[in-house]
C-alpha positions in Angstrom: -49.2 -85.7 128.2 -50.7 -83.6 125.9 -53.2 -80.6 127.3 -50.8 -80.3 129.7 -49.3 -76.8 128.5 -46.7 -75.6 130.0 -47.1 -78.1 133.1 -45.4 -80.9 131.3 -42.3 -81.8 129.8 -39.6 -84.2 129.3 -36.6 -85.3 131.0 -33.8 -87.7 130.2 -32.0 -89.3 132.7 -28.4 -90.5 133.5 -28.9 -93.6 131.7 -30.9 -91.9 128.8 -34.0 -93.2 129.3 -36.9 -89.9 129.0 -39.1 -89.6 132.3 -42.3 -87.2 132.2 -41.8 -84.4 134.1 -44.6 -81.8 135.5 -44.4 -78.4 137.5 -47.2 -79.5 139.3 -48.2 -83.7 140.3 -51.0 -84.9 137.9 -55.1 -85.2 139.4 -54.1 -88.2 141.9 -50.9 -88.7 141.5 -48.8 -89.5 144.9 -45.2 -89.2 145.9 -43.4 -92.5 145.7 -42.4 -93.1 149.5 -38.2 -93.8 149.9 -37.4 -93.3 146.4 -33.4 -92.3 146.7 -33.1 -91.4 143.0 -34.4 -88.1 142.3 -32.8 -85.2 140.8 -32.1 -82.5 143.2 -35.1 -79.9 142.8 -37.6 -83.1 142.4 -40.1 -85.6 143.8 -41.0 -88.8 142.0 -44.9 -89.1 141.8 -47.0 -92.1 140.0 -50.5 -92.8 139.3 -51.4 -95.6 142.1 -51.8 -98.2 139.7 -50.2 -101.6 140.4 -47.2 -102.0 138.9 -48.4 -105.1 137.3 -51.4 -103.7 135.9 -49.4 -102.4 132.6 -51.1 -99.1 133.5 -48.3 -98.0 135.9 -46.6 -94.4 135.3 -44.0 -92.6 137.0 -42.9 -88.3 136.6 -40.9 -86.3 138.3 -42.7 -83.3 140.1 -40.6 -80.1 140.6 -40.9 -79.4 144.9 -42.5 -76.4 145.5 -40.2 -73.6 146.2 
């Protein structure tokens, strides 16, 4: 996360686990289809790695006004 400036940040959730969060989705990133548990005000992107790969990431992306 860092170089990000002021695009980045953290987020902890309900459960207290901390999430990345960006203003604007990372070089490649993609929304993840169906995901139901976003905040209100967010999308959940990751990288398009395979979640078995070990190189799988997840943020939340604040929607565009």
């Amino acid at each position: 996360m860092g170089g990000r400036g002021s695009n980045s940040g953290m987020m902890k959730t309900v459960n207290g686990k901390t999430v990345k969060r960006f203003n604007t989705p990372p070089k490649g990133w993609k929304p993840v289809e169906n995901a139901l548990t976003n905040p209100k005000g967010y999308t959940w992107y990751s990288n398009g790695k395979s979640r078995f790969s070990g190189q799988y990431e997840t943020a939340l992306v604040k929607n565009k006004k």
